[in-house]
C-alpha positions in Angstrom: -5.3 -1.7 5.4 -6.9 1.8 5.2 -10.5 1.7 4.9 -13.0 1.3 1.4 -13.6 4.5 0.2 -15.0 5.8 -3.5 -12.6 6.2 -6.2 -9.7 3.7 -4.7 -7.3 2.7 -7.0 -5.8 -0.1 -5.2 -7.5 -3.3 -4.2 -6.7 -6.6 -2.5 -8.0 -10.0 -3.3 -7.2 -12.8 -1.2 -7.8 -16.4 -0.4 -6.7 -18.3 2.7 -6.3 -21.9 1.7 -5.4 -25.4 3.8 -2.1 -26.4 3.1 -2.8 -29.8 1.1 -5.1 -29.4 -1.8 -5.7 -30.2 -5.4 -2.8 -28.1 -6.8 -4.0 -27.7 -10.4 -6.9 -26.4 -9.0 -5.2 -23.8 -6.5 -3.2 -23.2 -9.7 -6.4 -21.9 -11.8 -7.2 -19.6 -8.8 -3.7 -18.3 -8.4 -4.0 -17.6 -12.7 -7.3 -16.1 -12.1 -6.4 -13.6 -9.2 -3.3 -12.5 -11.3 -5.3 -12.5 -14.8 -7.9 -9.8 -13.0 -5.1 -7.6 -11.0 -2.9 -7.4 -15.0 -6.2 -7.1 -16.9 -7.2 -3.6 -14.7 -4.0 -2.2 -14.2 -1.9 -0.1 -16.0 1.1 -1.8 -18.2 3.4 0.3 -16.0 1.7 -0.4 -13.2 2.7 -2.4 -10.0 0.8 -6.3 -8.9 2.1 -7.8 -6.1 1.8 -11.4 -4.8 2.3 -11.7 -1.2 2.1 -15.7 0.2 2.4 -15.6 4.1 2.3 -19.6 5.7 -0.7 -19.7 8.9 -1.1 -22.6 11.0 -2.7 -25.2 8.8 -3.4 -22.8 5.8 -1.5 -20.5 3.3 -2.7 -17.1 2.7 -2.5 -15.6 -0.7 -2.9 -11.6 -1.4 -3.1 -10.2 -4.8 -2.8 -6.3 -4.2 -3.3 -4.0 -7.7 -3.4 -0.4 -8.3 -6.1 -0.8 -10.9 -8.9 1.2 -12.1 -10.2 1.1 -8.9 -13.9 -0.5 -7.3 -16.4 1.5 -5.3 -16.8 0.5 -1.7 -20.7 -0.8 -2.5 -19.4 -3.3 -5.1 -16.6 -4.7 -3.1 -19.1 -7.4 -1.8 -19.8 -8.5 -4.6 -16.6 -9.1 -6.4 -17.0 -12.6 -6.3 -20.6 -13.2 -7.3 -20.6 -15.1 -10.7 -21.1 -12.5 -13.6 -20.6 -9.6 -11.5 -18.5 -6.4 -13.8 -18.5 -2.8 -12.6 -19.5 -0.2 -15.3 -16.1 0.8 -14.9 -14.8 -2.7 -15.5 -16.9 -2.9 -18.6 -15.3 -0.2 -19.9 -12.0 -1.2 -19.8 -11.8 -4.6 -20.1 -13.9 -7.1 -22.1 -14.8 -10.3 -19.9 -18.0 -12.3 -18.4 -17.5 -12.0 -14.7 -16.4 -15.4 -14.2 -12.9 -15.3 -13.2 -13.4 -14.5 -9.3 -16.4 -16.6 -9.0 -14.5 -19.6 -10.6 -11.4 -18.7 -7.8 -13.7 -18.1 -5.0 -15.9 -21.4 -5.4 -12.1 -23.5 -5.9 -11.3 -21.9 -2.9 -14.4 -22.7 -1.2 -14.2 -26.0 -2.2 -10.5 -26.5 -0.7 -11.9 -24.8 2.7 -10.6 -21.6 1.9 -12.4 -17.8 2.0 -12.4 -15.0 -0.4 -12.2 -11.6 0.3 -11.3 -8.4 -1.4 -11.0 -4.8 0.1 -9.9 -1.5 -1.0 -7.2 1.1 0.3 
């Protein structure tokens, strides 16, 4: 992964998850991730799912070429009700959809992150 900068117009968001969980749980953050990478992209443009299998965990990555995140707000992704200006913008929403994945995840043992390229 390249380095945050301004202006990046493709982000990852990721979770990495112990193997046996609450699966309709795991489901609403897989919806989730995959609802926010569609809803600030492009129609045209690529989202891809990447699942790699750890020792004792899954790792799931959601990489989008969206409208892109400054490096200062990366951080805070996650945080319930937290929309960039840029965000606002485009999409209509309440912030909740990360912050509902990240606390499932957190829940299960898992981590959230998300970083720009």
């Amino acid at each position: 992964m390249r380095r945050a900068r301004a202006g990046s117009r493709s982000k990852r968001k990721g979770f990495a998850l112990p193997r046996s969980r609450d699966a309709s749980r795991l489901e609403r953050v897989i919806a989730n991730l995959l609802t926010n990478a569609l809803k600030y992209s492009a129609d045209d443009a690529p989202v891809t799912v990447r699942l790699t299998r750890r020792t004792g965990s899954i790792e799931l990555d959601v990489i989008d070429r969206g409208i892109g995140i400054a490096p200062e707000s990366l951080n805070r992704l996650f945080e319930r009700y937290f929309r960039t200006a840029a965000g606002k913008a485009h999409a209509s929403g309440l912030g909740l959809g990360l912050y509902i994945a990240r606390l499932i995840a957190e829940a299960h043992g898992g981590e959230s992150r998300s970083r720009a390229r």
